[in-house]
C-alpha positions in Angstrom: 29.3 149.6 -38.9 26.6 148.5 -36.4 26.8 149.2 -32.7 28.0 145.4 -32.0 30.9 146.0 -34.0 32.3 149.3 -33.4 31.6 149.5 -29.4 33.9 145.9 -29.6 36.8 147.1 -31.4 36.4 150.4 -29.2 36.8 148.0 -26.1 39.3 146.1 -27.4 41.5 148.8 -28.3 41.4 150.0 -24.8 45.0 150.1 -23.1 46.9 151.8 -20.5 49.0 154.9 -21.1 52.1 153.0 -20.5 51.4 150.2 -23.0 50.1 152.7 -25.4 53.2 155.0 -25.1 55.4 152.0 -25.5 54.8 152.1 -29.6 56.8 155.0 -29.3 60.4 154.0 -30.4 63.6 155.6 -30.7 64.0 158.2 -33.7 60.3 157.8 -34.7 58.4 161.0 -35.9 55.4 161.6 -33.3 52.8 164.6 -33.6 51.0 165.8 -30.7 47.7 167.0 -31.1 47.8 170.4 -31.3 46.6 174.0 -28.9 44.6 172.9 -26.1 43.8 169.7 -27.2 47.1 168.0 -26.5 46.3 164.9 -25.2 48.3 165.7 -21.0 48.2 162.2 -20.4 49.7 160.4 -23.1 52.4 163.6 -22.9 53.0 162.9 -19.3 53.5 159.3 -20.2 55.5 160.1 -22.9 57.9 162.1 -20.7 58.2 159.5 -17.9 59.2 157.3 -20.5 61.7 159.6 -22.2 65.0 157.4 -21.0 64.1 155.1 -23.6 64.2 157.3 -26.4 66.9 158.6 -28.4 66.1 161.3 -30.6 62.3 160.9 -30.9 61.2 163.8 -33.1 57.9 165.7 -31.3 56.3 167.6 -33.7 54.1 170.5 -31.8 51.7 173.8 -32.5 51.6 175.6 -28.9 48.8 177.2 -27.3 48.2 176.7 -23.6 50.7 173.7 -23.2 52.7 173.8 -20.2 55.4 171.9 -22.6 56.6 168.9 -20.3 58.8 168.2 -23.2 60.9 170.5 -22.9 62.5 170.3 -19.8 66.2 170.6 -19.9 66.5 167.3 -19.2 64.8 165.9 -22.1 67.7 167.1 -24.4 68.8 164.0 -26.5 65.5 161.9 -25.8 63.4 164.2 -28.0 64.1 166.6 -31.1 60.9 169.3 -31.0 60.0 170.5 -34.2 57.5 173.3 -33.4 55.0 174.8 -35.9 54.2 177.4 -33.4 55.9 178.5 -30.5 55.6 179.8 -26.9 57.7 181.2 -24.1 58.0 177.5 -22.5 59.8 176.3 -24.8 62.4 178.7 -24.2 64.7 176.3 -22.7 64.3 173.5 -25.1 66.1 176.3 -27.9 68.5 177.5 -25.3 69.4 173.5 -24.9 69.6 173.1 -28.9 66.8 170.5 -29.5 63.8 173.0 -30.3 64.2 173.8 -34.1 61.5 176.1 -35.8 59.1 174.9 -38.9 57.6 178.0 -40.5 54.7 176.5 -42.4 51.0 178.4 -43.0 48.3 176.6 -41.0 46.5 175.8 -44.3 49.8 173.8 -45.6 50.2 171.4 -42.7 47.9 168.6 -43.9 49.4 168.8 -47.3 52.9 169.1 -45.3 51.7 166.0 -43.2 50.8 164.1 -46.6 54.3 164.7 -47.5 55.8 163.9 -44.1 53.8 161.2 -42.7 54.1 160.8 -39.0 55.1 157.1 -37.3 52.7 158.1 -34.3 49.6 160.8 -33.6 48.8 161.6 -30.0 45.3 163.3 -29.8 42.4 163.0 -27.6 38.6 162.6 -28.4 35.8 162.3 -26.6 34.0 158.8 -25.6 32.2 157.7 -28.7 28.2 158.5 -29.5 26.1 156.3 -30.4 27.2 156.0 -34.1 30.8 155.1 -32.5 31.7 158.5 -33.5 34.4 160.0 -31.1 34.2 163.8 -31.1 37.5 165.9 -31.5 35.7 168.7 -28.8 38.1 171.9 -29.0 40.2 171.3 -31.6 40.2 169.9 -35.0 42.7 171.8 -36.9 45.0 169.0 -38.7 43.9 165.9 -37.0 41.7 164.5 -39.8 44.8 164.6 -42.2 47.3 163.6 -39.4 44.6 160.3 -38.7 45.1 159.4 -42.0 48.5 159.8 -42.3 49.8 158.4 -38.4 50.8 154.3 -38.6 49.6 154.5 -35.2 46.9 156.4 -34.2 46.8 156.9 -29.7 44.0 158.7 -28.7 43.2 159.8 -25.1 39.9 159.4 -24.5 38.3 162.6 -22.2 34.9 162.9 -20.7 35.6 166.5 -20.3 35.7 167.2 -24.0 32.7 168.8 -25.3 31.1 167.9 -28.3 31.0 170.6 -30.8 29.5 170.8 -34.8 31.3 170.9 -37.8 33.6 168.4 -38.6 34.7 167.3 -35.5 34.4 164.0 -34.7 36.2 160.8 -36.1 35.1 157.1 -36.7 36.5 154.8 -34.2 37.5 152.7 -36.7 40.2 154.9 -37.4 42.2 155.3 -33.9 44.6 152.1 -33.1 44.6 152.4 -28.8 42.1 154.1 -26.8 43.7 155.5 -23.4 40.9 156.4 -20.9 41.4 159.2 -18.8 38.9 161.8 -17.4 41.0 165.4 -17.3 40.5 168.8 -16.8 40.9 170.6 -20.5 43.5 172.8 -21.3 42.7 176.4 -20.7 43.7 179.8 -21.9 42.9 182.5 -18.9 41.9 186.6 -20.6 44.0 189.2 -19.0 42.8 192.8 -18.6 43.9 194.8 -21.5 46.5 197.8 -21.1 45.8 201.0 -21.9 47.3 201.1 -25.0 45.8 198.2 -26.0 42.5 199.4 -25.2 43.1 202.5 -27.1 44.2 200.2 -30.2 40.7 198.2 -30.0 39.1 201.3 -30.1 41.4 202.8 -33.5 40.5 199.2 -35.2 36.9 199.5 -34.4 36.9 202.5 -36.3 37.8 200.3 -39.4 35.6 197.6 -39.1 31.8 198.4 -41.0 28.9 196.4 -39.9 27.9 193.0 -40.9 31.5 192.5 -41.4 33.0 189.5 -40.9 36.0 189.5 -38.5 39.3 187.2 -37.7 41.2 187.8 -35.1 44.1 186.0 -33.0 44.3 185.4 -29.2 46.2 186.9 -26.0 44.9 190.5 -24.6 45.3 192.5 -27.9 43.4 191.0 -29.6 40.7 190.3 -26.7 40.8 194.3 -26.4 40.2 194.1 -29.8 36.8 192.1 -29.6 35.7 193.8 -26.7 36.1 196.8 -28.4 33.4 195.6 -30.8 30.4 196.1 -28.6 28.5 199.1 -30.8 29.0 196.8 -34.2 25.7 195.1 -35.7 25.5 192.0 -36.9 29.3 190.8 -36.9 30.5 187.2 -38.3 33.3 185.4 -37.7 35.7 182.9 -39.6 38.4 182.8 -37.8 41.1 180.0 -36.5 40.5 180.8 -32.5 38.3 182.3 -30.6 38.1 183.3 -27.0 35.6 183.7 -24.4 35.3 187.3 -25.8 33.3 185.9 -28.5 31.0 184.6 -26.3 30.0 187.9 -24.9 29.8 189.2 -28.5 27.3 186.0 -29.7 25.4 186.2 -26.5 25.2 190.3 -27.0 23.8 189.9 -30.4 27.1 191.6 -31.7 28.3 188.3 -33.4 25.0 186.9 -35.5 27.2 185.4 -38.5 23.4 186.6 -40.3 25.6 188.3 -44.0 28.1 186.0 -44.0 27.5 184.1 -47.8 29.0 180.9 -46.8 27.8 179.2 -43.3 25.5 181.7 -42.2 24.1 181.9 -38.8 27.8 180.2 -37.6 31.0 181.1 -36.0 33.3 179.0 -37.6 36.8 178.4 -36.4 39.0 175.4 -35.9 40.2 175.6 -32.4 38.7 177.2 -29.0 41.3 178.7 -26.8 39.7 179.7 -23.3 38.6 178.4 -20.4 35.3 176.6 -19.3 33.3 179.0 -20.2 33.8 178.9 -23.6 33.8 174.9 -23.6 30.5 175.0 -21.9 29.4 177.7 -24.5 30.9 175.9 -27.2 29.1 172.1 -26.4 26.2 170.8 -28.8 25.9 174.8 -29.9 24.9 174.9 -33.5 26.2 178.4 -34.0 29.5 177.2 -33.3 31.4 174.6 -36.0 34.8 173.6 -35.8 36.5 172.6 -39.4 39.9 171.6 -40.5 42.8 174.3 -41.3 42.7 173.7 -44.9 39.1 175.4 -44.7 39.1 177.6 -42.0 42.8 178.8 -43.7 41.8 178.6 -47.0 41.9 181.9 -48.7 39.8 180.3 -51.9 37.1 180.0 -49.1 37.9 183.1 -47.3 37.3 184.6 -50.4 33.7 183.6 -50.5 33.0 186.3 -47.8 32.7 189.7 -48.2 34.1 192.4 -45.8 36.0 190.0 -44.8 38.4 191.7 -41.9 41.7 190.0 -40.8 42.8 191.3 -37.5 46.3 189.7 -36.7 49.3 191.4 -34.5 53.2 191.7 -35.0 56.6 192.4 -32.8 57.7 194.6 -35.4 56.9 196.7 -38.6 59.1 197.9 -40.8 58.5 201.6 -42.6 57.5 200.0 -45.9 55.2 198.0 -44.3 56.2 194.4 -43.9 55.5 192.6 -40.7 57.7 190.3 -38.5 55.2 188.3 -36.0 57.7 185.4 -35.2 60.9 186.2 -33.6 62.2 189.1 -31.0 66.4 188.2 -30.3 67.5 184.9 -30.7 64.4 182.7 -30.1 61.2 182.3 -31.9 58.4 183.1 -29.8 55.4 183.0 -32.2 54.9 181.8 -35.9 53.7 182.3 -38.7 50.2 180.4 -37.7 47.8 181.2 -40.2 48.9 184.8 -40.2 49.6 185.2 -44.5 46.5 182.7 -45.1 43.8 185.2 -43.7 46.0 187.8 -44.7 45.7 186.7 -48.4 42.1 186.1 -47.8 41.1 189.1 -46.8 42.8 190.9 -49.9 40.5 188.7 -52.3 37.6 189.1 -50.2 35.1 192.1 -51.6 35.8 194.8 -49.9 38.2 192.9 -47.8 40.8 194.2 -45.7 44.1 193.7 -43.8 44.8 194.7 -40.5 48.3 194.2 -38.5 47.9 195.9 -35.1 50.5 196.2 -32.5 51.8 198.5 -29.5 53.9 201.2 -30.7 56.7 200.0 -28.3 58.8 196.8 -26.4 60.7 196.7 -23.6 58.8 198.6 -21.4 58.5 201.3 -23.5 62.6 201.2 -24.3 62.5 200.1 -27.8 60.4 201.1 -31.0 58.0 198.7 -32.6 57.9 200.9 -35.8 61.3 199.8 -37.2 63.3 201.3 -40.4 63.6 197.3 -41.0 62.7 193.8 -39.5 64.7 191.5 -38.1 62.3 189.0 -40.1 59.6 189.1 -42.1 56.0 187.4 -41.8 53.6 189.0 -43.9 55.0 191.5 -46.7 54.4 194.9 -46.8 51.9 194.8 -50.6 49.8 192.8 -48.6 48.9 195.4 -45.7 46.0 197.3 -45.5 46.3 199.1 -42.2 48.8 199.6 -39.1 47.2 200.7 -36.2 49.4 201.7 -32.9 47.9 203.2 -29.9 48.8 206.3 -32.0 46.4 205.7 -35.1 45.8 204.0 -38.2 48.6 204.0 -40.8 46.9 203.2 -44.3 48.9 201.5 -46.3 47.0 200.2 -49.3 47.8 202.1 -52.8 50.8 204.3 -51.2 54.4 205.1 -52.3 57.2 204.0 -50.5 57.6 207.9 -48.9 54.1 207.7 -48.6 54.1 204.6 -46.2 57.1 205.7 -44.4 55.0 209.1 -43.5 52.3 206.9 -42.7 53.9 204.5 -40.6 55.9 207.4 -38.8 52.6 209.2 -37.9 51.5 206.0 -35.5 55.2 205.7 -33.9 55.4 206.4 -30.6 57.0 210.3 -29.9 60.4 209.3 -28.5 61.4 207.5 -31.3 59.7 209.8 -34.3 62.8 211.8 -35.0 65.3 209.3 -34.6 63.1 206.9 -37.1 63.0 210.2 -39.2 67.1 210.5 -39.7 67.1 206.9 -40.2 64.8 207.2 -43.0 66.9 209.9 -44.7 69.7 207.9 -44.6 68.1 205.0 -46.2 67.5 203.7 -49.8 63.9 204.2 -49.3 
């Protein structure tokens, strides 16, 4: 398509958020954009509109949303189905119209081939000169979801930067263009706890140079990375990363030089940070953003050697199996793309699996180390190592006593004997 033609439909297409929004019908099945990429103005729209909808199903993956939806008194406009959940939309469950959809990250375009959407809400930058509209932070499912939406809304957002890798989409494909200039979505670091600090420091011991690392977000993990600092020559594969990994790429830690496939790159398929990152992240070649059903893909993971999956749980049980979605009654996480490293990591060549988590909750009240889970993420065959703030369980090639010993060893003191008797009493 020559310039003529695509910069005319891209002007034509050009709408106000309340026209745009006003698609949107009763019962239809709309997907936001997902992480910090939802598009705030077509979901603020969306919202102010909400007394004209009756059951509107929001399908959502949470990271950095503040959630508008899910104000208590959006119950019986919208029906959130949530891929991956956070603390705001506590209140949506407590109302009844938050329901849970544990699916891997790698399985949501096939899922979305499946269950095609009426409507996609996404945001893009303005388009380049080959009427190409780049995707910026975030490109996760939104090729598939493009594909599959009737109607495709996209906000359109100055701010987004342009990133490498499959990020960008014709505009061609994307019905209404709503123009509005926004600050991004951001994702602040905390300081890391003690404990935590002590965990980076216990899985840093596990990680050999010239590996290449995934890891998840929140102050684990950046503990984790920051932890890092006396590897060489790093690489990363990973569905986030943080402004941590900018310090390790502008360090030298992070080169991406061994990795067999896309050397010299940190691939991922989402940023989740603040500015910095975004500014680090625009028109950087060693950065490229692809879909899920690469970045998740353990036949690609595969590809890599000493490939190192570094993910967290709530809770591990004393055979090893790992519950990273629910605490009580609500689900405050997911299964993300937890299982589909997990599995890649275990067919990578000298690959391994790491789960790492504090060895208590509740302000130290409650054990993390558990005789059993109240649910289970990633199963216990699959587990390399547990690390605690206590040490490094190693699970891989160990009985069942064997693994309860193991598992016991990194559990903090107060609970030890208690977990002991519990174990006697047990079929294990």
């Amino acid at each position: 398509m020559n310039k003529s033609d695509w910069l005319h439909d891209y002007k034509n297409r050009q709408v106000k958020a309340n026209e745009a929004i006003s698609v949107i019908q009763s019962h239809d099945k709309v997907f936001l954009a997902p992480f910090c990429n939802e598009p705030q103005t077509l979901v603020e729209e969306l919202v102010r509109q909400k007394d004209r909808f009756e059951q509107t199903i929001l399908y959502t993956l949470n990271i950095g949303s503040p959630c508008l939806y899910a104000h208590p008194d959006a119950k019986s406009h919208f029906i959130i189905h949530s891929f991956l959940n956070s603390a705001r939309l506590q209140q949506a469950y407590e109302n009844q119209f938050c329901d849970y959809l544990p699916v891997n990250l790698s399985q949501i375009p096939e899922w979305l081939k499946e269950n095609p959407v009426d409507v996609a809400l996404i945001q893009v930058s303005p388009p380049d000169e080959n009427g190409h509209c780049h995707l910026g932070i975030s490109v996760d499912i939104i090729h598939t979801l493009i594909e599959q939406a009737n109607v495709v809304i996209a906000q359109v957002n100055e701010e987004l930067p342009v990133t490498h890798g499959h990020a960008y989409v014709d505009v061609a494909k994307i019905d209404h263009f709503v123009l509005s200039n926004r600050p991004l979505l951001e994702v602040y670091p905390a300081a890391g706890r003690e404990e935590e600090k002590i965990i980076g420091q216990y899985v840093a011991e596990i990680i050999p140079h010239r590996a290449t690392i995934q890891v998840g977000v929140g102050r684990l993990a950046d503990s984790i990375l920051n932890s890092l600092r006396d590897k060489r020559d790093l690489g990363i594969h990973s569905g986030s990363i943080t402004d941590m990994v900018v310090k390790l790429m502008e360090s030298g830690i992070v080169t991406n030089a061994y990795k067999e496939i896309n050397p010299n790159q940190t691939v991922c398929t989402t940023l989740t940070g603040t500015k910095r990152l975004y500014a680090f992240a625009h028109l950087n070649e060693a950065i490229h953003l692809q879909p899920v059903d690469y970045t998740h893909n353990p036949a690609i993971i595969a590809q890599i050697s000493q490939f190192c999956s570094i993910n967290s749980a709530l809770e591990v049980d004393l055979l090893g199996n790992v519950n990273a979605e629910q605490a009580g009654r609500f689900p405050i996480g997911g299964v993300g793309g937890q299982m589909d490293f997990i599995i890649g990591s275990r067919l990578s060549t000298r690959g391994r699996s790491i789960i790492a988590l504090p060895s208590t909750a509740k302000k130290g009240t409650e054990s993390r180390i558990k005789l059993s889970t109240s649910y289970v993420t990633s199963i216990k065959s699959e587990i390399d190592y547990v690390v605690t703030e206590h040490g490094v369980a190693s699970l891989f090639g160990k009985t069942v006593k064997q693994r309860g010993a193991e598992l016991l060893a990194i559990a903090h003191p107060v609970f030890k004997e208690e977990l002991k008797w519990q174990l006697k009493q047990s079929v294990y």
